[in-house]
Backbone bond lengths (Angstrom), bond angles and torsions (degrees), N, CA, C in turn:
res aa  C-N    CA-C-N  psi(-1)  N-CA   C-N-CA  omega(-1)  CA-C   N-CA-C  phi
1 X - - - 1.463 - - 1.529 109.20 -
2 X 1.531 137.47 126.02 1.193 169.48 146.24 1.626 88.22 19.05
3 X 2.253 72.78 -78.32 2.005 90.92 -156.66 1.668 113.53 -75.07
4 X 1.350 131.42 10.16 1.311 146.82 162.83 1.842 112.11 -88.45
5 X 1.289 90.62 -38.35 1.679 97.50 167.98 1.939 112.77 -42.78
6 X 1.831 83.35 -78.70 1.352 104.39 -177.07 1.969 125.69 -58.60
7 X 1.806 101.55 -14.34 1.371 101.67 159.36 1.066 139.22 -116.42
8 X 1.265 120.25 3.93 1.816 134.70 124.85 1.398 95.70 -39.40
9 X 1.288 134.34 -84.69 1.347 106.36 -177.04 0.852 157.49 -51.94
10 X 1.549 105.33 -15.62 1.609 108.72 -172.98 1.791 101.81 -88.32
11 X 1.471 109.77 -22.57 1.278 122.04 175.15 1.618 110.43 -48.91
12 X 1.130 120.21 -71.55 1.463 143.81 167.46 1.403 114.17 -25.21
13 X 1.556 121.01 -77.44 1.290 142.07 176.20 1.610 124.61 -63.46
14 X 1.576 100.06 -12.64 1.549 98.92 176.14 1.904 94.24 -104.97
15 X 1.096 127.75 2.26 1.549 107.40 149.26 1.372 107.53 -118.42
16 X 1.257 122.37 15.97 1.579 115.58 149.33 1.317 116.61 -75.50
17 X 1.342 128.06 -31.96 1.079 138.29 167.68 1.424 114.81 -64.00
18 X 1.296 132.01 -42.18 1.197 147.02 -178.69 1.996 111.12 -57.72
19 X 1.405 66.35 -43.38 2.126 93.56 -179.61 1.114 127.07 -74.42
20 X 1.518 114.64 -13.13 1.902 129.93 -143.47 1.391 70.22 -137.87
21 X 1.632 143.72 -48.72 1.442 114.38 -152.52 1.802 105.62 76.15
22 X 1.507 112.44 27.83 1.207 114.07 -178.66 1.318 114.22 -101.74
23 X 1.275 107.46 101.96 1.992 117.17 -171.49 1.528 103.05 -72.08
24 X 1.005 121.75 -35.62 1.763 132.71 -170.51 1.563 108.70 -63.56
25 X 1.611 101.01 -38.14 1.677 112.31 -147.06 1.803 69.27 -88.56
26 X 1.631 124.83 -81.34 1.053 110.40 -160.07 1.910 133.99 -62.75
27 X 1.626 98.43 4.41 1.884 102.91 157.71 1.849 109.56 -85.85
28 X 1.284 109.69 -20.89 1.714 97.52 155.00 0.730 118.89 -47.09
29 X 1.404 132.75 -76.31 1.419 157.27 -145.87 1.579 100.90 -47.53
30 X 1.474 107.21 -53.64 0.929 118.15 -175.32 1.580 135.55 -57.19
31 X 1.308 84.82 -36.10 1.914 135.43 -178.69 1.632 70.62 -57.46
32 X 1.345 107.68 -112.65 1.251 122.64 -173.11 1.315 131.15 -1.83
33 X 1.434 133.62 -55.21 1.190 161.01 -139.09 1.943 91.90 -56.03
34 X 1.373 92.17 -46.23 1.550 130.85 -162.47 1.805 92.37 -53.61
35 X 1.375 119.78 -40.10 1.464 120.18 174.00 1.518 129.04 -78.01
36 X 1.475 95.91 -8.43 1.567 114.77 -155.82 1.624 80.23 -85.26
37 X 1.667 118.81 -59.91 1.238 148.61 164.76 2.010 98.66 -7.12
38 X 1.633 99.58 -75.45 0.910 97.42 -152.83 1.517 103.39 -87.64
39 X 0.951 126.12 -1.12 1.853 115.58 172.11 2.154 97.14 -80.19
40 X 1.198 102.59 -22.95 1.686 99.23 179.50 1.495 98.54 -58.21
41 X 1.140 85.42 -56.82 2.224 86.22 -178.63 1.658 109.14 -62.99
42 X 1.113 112.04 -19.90 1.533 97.46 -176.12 1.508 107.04 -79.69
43 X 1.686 121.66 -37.30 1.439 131.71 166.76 1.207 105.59 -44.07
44 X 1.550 121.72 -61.96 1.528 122.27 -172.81 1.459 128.27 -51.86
45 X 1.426 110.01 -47.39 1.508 130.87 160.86 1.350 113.08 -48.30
46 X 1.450 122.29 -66.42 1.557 114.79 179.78 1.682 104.73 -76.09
47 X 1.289 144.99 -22.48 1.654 121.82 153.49 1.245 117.75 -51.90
48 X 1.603 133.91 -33.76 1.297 131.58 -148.53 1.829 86.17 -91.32
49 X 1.549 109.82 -35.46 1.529 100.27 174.19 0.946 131.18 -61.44
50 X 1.942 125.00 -44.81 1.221 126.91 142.45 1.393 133.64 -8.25
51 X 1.060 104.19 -74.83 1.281 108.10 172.63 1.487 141.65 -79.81
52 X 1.357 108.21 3.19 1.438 126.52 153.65 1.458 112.51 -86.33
53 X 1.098 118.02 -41.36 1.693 109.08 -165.22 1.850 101.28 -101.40
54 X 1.231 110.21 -30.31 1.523 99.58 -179.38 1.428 117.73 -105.51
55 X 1.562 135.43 19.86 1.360 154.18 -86.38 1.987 78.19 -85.51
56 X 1.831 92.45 95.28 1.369 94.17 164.12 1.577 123.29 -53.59
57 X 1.631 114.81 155.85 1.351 108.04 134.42 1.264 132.10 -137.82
58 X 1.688 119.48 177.54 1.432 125.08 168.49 1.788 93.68 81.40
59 X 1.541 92.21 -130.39 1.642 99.78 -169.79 1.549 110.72 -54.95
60 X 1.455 119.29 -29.27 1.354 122.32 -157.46 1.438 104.55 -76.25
61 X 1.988 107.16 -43.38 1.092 100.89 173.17 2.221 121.00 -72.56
62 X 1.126 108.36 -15.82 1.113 107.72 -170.16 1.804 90.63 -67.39
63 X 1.971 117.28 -46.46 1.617 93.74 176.84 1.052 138.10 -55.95
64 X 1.179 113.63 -12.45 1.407 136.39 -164.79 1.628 106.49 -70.11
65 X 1.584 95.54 -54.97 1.626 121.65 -163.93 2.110 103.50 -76.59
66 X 1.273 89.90 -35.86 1.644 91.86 165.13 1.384 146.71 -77.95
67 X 1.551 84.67 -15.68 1.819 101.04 174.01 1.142 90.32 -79.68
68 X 1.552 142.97 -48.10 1.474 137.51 179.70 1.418 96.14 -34.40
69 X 1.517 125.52 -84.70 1.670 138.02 -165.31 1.680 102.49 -23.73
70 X 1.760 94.04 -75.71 1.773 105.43 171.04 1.365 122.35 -19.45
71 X 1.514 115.47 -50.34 1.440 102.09 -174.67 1.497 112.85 -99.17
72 X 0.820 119.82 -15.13 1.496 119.04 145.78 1.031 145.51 -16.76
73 X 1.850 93.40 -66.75 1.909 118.72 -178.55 1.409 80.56 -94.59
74 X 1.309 142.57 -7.27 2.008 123.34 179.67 1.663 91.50 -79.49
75 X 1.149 106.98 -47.10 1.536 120.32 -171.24 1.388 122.21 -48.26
76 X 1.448 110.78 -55.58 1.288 142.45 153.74 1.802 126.71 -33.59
77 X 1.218 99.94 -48.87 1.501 122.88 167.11 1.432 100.09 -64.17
78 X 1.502 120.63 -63.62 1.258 107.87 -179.30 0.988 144.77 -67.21
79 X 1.653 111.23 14.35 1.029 123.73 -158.95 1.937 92.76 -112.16
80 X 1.317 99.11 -48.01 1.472 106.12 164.47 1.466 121.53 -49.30
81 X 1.126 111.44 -28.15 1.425 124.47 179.40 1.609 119.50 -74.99
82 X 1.488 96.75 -21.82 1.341 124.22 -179.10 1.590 115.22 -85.90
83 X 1.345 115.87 -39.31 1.313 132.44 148.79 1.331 108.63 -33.71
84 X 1.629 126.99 -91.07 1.196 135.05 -172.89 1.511 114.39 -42.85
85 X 1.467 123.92 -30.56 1.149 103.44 173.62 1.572 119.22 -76.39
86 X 1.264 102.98 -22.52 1.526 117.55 -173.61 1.698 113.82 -63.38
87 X 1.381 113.61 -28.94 1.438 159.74 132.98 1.679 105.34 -12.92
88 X 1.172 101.36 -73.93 1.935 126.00 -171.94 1.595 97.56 -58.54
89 X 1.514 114.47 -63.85 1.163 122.33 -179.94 1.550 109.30 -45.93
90 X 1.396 108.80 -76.89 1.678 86.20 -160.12 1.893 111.89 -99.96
91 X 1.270 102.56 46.90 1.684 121.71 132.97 1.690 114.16 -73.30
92 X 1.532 98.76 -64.10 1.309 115.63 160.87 1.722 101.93 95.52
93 X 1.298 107.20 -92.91 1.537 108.24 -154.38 1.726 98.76 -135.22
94 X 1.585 104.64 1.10 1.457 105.94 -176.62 1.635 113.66 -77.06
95 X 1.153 113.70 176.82 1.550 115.01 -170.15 1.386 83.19 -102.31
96 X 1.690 99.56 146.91 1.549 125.16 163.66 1.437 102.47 -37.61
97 X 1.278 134.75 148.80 1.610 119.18 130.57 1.189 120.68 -66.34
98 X 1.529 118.75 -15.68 1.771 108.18 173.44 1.099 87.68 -163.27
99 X 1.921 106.52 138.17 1.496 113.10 162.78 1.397 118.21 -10.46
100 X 0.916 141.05 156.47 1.612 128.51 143.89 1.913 116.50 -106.51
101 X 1.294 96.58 116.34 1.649 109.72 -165.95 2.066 102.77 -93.52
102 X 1.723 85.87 -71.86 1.295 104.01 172.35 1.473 123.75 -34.76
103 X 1.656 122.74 -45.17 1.512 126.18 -148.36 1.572 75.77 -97.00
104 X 1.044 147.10 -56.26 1.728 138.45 -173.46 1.416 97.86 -39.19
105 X 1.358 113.17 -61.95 1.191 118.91 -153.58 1.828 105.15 -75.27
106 X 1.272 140.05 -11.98 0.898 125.01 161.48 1.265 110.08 -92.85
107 X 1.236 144.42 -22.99 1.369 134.42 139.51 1.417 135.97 -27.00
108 X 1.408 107.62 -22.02 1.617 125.49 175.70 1.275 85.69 -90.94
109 X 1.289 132.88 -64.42 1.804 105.53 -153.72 1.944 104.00 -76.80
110 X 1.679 121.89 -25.87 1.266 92.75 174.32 1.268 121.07 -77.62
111 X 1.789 125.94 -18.04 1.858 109.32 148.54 1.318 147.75 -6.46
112 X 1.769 79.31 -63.86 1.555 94.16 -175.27 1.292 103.41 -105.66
113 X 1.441 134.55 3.70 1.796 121.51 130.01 1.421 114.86 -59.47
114 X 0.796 134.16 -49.73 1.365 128.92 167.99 1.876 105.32 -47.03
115 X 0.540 133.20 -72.80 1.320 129.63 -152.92 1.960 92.27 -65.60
116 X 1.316 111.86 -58.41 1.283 108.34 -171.54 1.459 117.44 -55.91
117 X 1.126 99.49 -32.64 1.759 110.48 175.38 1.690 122.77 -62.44
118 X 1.577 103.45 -16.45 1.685 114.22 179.39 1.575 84.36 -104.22
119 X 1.194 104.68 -75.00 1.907 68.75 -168.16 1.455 135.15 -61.84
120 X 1.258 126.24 -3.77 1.502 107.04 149.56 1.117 133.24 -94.57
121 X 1.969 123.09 27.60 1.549 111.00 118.66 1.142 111.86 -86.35
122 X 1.486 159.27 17.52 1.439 117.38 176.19 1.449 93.32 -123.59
123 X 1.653 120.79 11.90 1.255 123.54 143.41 1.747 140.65 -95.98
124 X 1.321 84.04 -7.53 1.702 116.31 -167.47 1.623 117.92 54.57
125 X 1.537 108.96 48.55 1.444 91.85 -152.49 1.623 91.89 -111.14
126 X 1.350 106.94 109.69 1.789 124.86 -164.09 1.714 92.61 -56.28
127 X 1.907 118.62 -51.33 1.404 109.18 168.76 1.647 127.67 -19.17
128 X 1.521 98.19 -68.45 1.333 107.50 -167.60 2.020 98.69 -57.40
129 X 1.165 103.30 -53.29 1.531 114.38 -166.65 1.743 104.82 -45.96
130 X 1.561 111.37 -55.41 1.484 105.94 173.53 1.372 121.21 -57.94
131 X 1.376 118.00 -22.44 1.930 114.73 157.59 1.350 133.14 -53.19
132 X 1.559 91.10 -9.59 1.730 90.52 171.36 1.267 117.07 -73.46
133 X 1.448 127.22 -21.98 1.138 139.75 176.89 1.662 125.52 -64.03
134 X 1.375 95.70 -23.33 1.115 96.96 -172.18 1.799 119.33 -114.49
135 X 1.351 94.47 -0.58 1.276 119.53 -176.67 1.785 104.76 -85.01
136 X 1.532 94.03 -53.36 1.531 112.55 168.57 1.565 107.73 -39.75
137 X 1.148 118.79 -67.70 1.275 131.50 -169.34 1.903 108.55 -57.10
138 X 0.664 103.92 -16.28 2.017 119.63 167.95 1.470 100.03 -95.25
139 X 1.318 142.75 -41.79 1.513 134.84 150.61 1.459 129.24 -33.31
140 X 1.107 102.97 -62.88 1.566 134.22 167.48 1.177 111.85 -43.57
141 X 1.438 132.11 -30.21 1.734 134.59 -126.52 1.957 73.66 -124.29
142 X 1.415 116.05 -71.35 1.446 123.23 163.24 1.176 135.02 -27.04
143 X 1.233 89.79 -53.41 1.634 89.43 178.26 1.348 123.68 -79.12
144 X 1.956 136.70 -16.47 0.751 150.58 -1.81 1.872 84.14 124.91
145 X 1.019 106.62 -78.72 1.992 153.31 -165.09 1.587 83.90 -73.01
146 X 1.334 108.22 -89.11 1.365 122.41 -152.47 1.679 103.69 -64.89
147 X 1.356 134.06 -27.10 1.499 133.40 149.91 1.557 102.57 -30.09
148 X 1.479 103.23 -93.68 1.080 136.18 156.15 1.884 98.78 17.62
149 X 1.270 111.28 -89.46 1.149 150.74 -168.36 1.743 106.44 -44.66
150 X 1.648 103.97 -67.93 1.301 115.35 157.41 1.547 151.40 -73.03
151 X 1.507 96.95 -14.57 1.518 101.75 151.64 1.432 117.76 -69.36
152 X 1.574 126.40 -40.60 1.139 124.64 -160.91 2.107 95.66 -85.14
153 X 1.298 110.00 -19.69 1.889 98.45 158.62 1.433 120.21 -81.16
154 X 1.312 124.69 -2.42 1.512 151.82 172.57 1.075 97.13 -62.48
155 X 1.856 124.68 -72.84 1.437 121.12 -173.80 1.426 114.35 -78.61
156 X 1.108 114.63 17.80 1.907 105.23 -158.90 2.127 81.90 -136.48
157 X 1.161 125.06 -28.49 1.592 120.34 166.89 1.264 110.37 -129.25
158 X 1.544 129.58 90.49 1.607 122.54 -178.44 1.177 99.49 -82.62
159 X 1.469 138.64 -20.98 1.602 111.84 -175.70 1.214 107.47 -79.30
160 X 1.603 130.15 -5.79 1.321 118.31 161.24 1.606 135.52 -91.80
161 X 1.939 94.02 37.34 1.375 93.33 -165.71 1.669 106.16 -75.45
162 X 0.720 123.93 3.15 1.910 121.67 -155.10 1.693 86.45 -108.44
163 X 1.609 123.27 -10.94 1.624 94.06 -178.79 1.649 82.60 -120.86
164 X 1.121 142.53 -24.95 1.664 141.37 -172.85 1.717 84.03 -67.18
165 X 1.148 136.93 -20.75 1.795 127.85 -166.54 1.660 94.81 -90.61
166 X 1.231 120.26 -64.97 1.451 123.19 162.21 1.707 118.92 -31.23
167 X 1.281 114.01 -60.13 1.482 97.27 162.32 1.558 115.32 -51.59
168 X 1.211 114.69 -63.19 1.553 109.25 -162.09 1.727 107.46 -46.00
169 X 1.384 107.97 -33.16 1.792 112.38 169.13 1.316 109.84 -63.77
170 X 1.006 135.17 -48.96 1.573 140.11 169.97 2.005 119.17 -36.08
171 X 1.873 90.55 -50.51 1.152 106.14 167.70 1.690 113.81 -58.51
172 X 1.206 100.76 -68.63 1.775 92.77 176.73 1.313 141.83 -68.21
173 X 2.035 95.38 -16.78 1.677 83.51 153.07 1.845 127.10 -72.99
174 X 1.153 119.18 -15.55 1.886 117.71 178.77 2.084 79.26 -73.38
175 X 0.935 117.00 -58.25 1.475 105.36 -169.79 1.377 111.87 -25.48
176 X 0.992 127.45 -73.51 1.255 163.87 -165.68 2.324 103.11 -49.86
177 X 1.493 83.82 -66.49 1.490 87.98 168.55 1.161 118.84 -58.55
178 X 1.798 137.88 -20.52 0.911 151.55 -161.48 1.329 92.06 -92.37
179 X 1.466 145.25 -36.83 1.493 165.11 159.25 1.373 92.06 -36.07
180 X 1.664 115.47 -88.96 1.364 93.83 178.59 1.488 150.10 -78.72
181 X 0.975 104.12 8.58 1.543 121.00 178.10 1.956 85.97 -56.39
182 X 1.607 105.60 -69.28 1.470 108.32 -177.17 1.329 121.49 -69.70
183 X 1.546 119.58 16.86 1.473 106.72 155.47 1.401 122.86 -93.44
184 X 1.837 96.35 -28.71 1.772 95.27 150.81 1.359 130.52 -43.73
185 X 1.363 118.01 -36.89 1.271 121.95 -161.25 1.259 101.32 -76.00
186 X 1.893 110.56 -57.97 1.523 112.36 163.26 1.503 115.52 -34.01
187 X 0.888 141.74 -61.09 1.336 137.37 -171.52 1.555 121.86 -61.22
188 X 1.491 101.84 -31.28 1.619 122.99 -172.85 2.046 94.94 -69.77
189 X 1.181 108.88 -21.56 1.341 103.04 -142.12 2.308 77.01 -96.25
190 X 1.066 103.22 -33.42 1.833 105.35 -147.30 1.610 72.12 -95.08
191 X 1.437 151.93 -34.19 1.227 140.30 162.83 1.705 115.60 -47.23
192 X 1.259 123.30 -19.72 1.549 136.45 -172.48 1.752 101.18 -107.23
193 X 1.263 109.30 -43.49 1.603 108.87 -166.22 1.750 105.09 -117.66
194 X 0.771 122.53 -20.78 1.110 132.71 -171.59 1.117 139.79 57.72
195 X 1.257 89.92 42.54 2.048 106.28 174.65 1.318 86.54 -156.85
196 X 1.783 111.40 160.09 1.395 129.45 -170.02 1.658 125.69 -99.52
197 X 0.972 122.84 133.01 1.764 113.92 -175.17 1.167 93.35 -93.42
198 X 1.472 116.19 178.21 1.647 142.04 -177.73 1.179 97.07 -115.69
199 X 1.486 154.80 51.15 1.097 142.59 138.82 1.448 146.57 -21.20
200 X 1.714 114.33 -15.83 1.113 137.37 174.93 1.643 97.74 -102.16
201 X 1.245 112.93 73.25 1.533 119.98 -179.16 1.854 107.65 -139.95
């Protein structure tokens, strides 16, 4: 899918930017966002046609009603993604207080929630969908870590409280995307069985 393409990427590249100190890479991101925007409306428009002219039902309408959700939480993500670059910017040109290891690295696993989470709706494969759960729970565990991590450079560097607070936001926006990655999944799963799990547990 297009708009899963473009927010895997923006996911990726707005803490590469964060990581690189790349002001350019993260005013794309931003740039962009604006396309992510408009393929949501193009999904919405052709479901709302669907279902006027071919007036699904049952499962057909439930796909119908979930690709709505999907681009939503894709939308949503990108919007978080939009955050973090916003993030990059007004750090600006200052040095990390510490590499950042952790925030990449939970950026890699909500990626590839993202990605796994679209194809098991357009495979329906409830397997893949209950992995969000567990993927989440390695989000959680990180982010979790990296608090952890930055409160305790909080008390040990206070004049760097105004950019150690910006990370910790950085941290909870991948949290967060990691949220919806598994509401796809939730949805992927009650689109196949037809009742909903709590995966965000």
């Amino acid at each position: 899918m297009q708009m899963g393409d473009k927010v895997e990427k923006a996911i990726l590249d707005s803490v590469r930017s964060l990581k690189d100190s790349d002001l350019e890479l993260a005013q794309q991101i931003i740039t962009q966002d604006q396309e992510i925007n408009r393929i949501e409306e193009k999904i919405e428009n052709l479901g709302t046609t669907l279902i006027a002219t071919q007036q699904p039902v049952a499962k057909d309408l439930r796909r119908i009603t979930i690709a709505f959700r999907m681009a939503s939480d894709l939308e949503r993500m990108a919007d978080l993604a939009v955050d973090v670059a916003k993030v990059t910017l007004r750090i600006g040109n200052q040095s990390l207080i510490k590499p950042l290891v952790d925030i990449p690295r939970m950026a890699e696993i909500v990626q590839i929630m993202t990605n796994e989470s679209i194809l098991s709706y357009v495979e329906e494969n409830v397997d893949l969908a209950y992995k969000m759960a567990k993927m989440d729970d390695e989000v959680d565990h990180l982010h979790s870590q990296i608090l952890r991590e930055l409160f305790l450079l909080m008390s040990q560097n206070p004049q760097e409280i105004n950019q150690i607070t910006l990370l910790c936001f950085v941290s909870r926006y991948l949290e967060r995307m990691a949220d919806h990655a598994t509401n796809i999944g939730e949805n992927v799963v009650y689109l196949v069985k037809g009742k909903r799990p709590d995966l965000n547990i």
